[in-house]
C-alpha positions as CSV (number, residue, x, y, z in Angstrom):
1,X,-25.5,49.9,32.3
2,X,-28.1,50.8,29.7
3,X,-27.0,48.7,27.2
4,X,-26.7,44.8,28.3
5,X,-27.5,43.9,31.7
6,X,-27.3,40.1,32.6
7,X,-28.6,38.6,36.5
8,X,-28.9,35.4,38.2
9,X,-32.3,34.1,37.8
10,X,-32.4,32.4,41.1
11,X,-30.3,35.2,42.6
12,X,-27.1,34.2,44.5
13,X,-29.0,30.2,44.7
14,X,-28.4,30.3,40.4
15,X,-25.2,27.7,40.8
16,X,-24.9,25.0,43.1
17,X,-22.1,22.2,42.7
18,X,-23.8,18.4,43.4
19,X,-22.3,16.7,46.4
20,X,-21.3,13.7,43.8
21,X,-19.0,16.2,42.1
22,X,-15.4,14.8,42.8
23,X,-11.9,15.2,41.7
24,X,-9.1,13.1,42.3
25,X,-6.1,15.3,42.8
26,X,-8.4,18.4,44.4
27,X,-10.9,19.0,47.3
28,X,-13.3,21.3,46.3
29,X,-13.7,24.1,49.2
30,X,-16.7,26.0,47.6
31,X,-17.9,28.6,45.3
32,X,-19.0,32.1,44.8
33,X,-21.2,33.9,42.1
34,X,-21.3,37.5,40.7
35,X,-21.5,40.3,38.3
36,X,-19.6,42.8,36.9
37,X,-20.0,45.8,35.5
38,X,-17.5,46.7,32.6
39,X,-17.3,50.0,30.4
40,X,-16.0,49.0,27.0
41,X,-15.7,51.3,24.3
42,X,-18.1,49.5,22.4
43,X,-20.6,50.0,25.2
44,X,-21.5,49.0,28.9
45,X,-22.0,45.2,29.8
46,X,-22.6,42.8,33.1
47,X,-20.8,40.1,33.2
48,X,-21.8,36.8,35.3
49,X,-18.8,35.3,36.8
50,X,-18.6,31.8,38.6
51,X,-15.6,30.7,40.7
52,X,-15.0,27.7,41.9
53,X,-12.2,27.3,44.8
54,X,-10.1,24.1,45.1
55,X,-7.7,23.0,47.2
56,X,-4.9,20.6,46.2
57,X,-4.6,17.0,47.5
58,X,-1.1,16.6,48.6
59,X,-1.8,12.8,49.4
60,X,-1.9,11.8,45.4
61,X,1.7,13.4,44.9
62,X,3.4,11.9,47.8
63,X,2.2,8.4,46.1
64,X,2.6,9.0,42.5
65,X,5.3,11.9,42.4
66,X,7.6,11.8,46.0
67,X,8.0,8.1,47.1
68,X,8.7,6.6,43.8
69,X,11.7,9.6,43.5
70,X,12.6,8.8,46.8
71,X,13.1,5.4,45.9
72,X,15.2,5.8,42.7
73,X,17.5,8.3,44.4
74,X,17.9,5.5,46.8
75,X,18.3,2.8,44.6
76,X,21.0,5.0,42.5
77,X,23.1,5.8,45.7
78,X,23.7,1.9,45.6
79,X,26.2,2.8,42.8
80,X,29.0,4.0,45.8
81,X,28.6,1.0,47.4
82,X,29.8,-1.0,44.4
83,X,33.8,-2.3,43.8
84,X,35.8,0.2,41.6
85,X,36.2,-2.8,39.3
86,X,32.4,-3.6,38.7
87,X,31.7,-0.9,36.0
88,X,29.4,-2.8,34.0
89,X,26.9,-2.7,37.2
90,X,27.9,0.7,37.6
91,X,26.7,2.0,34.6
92,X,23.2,-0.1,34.2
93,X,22.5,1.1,38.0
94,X,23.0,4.6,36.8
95,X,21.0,3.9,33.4
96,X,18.0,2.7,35.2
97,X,17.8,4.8,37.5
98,X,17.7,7.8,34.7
99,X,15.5,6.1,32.6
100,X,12.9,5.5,35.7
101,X,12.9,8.9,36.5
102,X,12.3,10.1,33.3
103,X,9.3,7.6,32.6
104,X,8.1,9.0,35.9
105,X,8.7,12.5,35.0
106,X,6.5,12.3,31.8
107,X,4.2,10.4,33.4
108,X,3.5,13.2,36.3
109,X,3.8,15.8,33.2
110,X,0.4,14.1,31.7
């Protein structure tokens, strides 16, 4: 490594997350610092790496993602509990129902 060599000033103590630092769909578990040592053919380097390890918050999907699909799959099952003879009802239960899902599809998508 003669001819680029990059180190933590502070050692392993360089990054530190704030205990304010919070994200609404993750829990942050921790991080880790280090350095690598490439060969290139343009010549040796370090490299400092950070990584930061999250963990997904199932809670915000069951709110915003599962219930509300639970609820439209529900409400379009109503459609077999109509007469044969009231189609008109048949067919705007069926058209909400797909247009709510796909407003709640893009939505999730965002």
């Amino acid at each position: 490594m003669s001819d680029l060599k990059f180190r933590w000033h502070d050692g392993y103590n360089s990054v530190q997350l704030s205990p304010d630092v919070a994200l609404p769909e993750f829990n942050i578990l921790g991080h880790r610092q280090r350095i690598i040592e490439a060969s290139l053919s343009s010549g040796n380097y370090s490299r400092l790496l950070a990584d930061i390890q999250f963990d997904r918050a199932a809670g915000h999907y069951v709110i915003q993602v599962y219930l509300p699909t639970i609820l439209l799959v529900t409400m379009s099952w109503l459609v077999f509990w109509l007469r044969p003879e009231e189609v008109s009802a048949r067919v705007g239960l069926c058209a909400v129902s797909i247009l709510a899902l796909s407003t709640l599809m893009v939505s999730v998508n965002k």
